[in-house]
Every structure is written in structure tokens, then in C-alpha cells.
C-alpha positions in Angstrom: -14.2 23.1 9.8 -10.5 21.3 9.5 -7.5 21.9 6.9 -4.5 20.1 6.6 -1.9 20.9 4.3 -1.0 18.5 2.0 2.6 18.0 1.0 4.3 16.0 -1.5 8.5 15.3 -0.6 8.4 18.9 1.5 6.6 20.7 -1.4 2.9 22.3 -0.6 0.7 20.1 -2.9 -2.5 21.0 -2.1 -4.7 21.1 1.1 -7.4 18.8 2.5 -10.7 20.8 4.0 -13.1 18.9 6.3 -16.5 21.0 6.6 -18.9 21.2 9.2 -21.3 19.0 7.1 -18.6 16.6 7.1 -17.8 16.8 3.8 -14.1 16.5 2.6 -12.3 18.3 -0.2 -9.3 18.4 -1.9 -7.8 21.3 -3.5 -4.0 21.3 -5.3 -2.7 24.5 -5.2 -2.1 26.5 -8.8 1.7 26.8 -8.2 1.8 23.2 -8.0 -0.4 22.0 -11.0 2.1 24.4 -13.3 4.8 22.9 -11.5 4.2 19.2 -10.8 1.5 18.3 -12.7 2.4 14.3 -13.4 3.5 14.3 -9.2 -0.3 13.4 -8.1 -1.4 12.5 -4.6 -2.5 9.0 -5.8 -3.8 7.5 -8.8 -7.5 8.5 -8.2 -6.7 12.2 -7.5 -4.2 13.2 -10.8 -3.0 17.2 -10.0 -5.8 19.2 -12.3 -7.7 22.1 -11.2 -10.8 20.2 -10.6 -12.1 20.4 -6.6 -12.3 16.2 -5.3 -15.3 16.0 -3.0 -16.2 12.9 -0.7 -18.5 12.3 1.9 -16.3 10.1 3.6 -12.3 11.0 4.3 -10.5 9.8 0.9 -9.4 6.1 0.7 -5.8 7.7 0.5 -5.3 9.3 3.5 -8.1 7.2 5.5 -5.1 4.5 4.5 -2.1 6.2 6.1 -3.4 5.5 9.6 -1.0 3.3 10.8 -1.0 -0.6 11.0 1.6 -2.9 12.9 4.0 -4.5 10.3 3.7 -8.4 11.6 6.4 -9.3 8.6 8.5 -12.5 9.8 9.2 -14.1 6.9 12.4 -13.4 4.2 13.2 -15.4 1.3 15.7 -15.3 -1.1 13.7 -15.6 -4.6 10.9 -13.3 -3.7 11.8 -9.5 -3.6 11.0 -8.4 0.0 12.0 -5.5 2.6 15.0 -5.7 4.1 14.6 -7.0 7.7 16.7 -8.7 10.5 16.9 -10.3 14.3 18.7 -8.6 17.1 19.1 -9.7 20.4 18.3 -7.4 23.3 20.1 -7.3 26.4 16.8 -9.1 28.4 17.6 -12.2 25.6 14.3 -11.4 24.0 14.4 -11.2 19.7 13.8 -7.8 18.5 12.6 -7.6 15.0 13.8 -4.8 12.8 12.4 -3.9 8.7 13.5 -1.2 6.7 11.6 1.7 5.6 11.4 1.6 1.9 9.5 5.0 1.6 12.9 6.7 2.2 15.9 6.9 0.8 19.2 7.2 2.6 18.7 11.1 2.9 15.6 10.7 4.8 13.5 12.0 1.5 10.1 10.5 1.0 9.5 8.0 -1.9 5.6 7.7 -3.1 4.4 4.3 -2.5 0.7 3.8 -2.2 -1.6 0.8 -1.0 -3.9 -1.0 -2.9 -7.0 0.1 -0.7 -5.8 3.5 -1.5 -5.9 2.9 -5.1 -8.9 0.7 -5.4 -10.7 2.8 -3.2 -12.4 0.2 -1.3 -13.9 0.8 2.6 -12.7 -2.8 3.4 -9.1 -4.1 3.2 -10.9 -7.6 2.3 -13.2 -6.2 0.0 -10.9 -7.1 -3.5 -10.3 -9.7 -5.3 -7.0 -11.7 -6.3 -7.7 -11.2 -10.1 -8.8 -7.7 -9.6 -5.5 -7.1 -7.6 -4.0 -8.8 -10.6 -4.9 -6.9 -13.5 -4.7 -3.6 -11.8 -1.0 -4.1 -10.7 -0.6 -4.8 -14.8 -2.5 -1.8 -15.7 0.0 0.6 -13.0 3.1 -0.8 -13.5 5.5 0.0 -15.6 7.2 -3.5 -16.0 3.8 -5.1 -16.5 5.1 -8.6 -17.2 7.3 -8.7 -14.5 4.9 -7.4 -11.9 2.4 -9.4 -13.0 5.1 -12.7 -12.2 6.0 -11.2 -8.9 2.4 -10.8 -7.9 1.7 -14.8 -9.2 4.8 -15.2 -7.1 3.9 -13.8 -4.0 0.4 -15.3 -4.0 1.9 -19.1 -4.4 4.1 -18.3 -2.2 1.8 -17.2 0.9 -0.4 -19.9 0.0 2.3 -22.3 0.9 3.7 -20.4 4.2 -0.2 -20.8 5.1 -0.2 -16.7 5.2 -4.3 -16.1 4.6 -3.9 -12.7 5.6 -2.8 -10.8 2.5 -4.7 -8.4 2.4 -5.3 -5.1 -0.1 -2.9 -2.9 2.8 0.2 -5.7 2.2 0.4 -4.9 -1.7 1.7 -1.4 -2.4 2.6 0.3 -5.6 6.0 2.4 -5.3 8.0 5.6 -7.6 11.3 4.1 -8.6 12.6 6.1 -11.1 9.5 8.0 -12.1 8.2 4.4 -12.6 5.6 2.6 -10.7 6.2 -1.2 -9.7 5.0 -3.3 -7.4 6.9 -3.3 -3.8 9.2 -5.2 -2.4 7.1 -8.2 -0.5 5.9 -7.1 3.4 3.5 -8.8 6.2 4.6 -12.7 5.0 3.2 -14.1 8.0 2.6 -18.2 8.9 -1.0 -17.1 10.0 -2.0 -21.0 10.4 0.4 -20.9 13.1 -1.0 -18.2 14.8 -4.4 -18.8 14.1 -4.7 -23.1 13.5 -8.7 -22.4 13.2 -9.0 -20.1 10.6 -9.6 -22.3 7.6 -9.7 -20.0 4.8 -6.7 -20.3 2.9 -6.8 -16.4 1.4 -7.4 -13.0 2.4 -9.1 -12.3 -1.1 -11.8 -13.9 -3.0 -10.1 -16.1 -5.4 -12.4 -17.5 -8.0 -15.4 -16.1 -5.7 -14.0 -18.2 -2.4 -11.3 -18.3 0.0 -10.8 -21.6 0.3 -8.8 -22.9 -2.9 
């Protein structure tokens, strides 16, 4: 058997139990579900009393492993991380992005992935309209997340970025609010990649290929 301690912005949330039999469980603890109970883990888990059982490792935390961030692209009309070019003494480019999960104190800001939230095994699993209309049932600022998203998607399909994926849209606390996140991962994957003919990392009225 495993335990991890689960903690939400320093505070002891809950813990996370791995059994012999490979199950996993997820347990708040009492102090905090009288004392946080609207901070949940993630949308699927709310802070109750109730025991989560999976027989696989929860989408949530199966989606903090960590992935290269391949972003390369800033524009000024689409919200996106803060990013820049330095050069390096050797005359190589090094690429820099902000972290946006922490403010200037170093404190951690919630911001979870849309795997995470769907709770799919497969980053390509979703759909563009799914992805659509559960960004507009989270946020708080429906409308305007809902035109950011339509935004972001026209957008990548002109940069020729197919690789938008359920990992490159996040949900994020601002405020006690829930919007979508700055933009992150705009790649030119055409470039990379002049073979790959599908045009979109999600099924877009059922295909890929608009």
C-alpha cells in the first residue's frame, strides 16, 4: 500500500491511498470539508465526506505528470502566457513562459486540464463541441469563454497547429472564478510535421479533417 498527502495552497486537503489490489482512494480530511468545503480538488471530486474509489489512478492527478510546453507562438488579440526569447552566450535562442499557476509570492493558483475534468484516458479522446460546451457550463464568464475558445480554435486552424489537444485547454481560479486560461502550446505543427494531414487534434463534426 501507498499514501500521499494531498494538499491544496499548503493546506492538508485530504490524502490519496493506493492498495495492494491496486485500487485508489480519496479521502478529504474532516477539518477540511468544515473548513474549505467549495476549495475541491477538481470538479469531479467536490470536498464531501463521501470516499472516491477508482481502479485506475484519478484522471486528476494521472494529469499532473509532466509534459514539455512546445508553446512558440504569441499574438496580440488572443489571451496567451506570457513568454519571451533570450539569447544564450553559445548564440543559441532560449525560450522562456511564465508560470501562471503562481502568483508573484510563489502561492499556488488552481488551474486544471480538460483531461482532468472530462476524465478521459486519452488526451485525443474529446471532442471540439464537447470541449465547447463544457468550458460554458464551468466558466464563470460563459459568453466570453465561449468566444475565446471559438477564438483559439480559428486561430490554430490557421497557424496549421493540429495538436490541441484536451492537456492545452485548462480551466483556472481567478478570483474565486473559473475561466478559461490564458492560450499555451500554439505550435505550427505543419511545419514540424508536413505529413500529418489532419488539420485538428479533436474530432470536429466526427473528423479531423475540416
Amino acid at each position: 500500500m501507498r499514501q500521499a498527502l494531498i494538499k491544496y495552497n499548503n493546506i492538508e486537503a485530504g490524502l490519496l491511498t493506493e492498495t495492494d489490489q491496486g485500487e485508489y482512494i480519496l479521502e478529504y480530511t474532516k477539518s477540511y470539508i468544515q473548513e474549505y468545503p467549495n476549495y475541491f480538488i477538481t470538479f469531479q471530486m467536490p470536498v464531501s465526506n463521501q470516499v472516491y474509489k477508482s481502479n485506475r489512478l484519478f484522471p486528476f492527478f494521472d494529469g499532473l505528470i509532466p509534459e514539455g510546453w512546445l508553446l512558440n507562438i504569441a499574438v496580440d488579440n488572443i489571451s496567451v502566457v506570457p513568454s519571451s526569447l533570450i539569447r544564450l552566450a553559445s548564440g543559441e535562442l532560449c525560450y522562456l513562459t511564465k508560470r501562471i499557476d503562481r502568483t508573484s509570492s510563489n502561492e499556488k493558483i488552481h488551474m486544471i486540464d480538460f483531461l482532468q475534468i472530462m476524465e478521459l484516458e486519452d488526451k485525443y479522446m474529446g471532442t471540439m463541441e464537447r470541449l465547447g460546451n463544457t468550458i460554458g457550463e464551468l466558466s464563470s464568464h460563459t459568453l466570453l469563454d465561449k468566444y475565446r475558445f471559438f477564438e483559439l480554435a480559428v486561430f490554430n486552424y490557421i497557424i496549421g497547429n493540429n495538436d490541441m489537444h484536451l492537456k492545452n485547454f485548462s480551466m483556472i481560479l481567478n478570483n474565486d472564478k473559473w475561466l478559461l486560461s490564458p492560450a499555451y502550446d500554439l505550435l505550427n505543427v505543419k511545419i514540424v510535421l508536413p505529413k500529418d494531414d489532419e488539420e485538428t487534434a479533436l474530432l470536429l463534426g466526427a473528423k479531423r479533417k475540416i
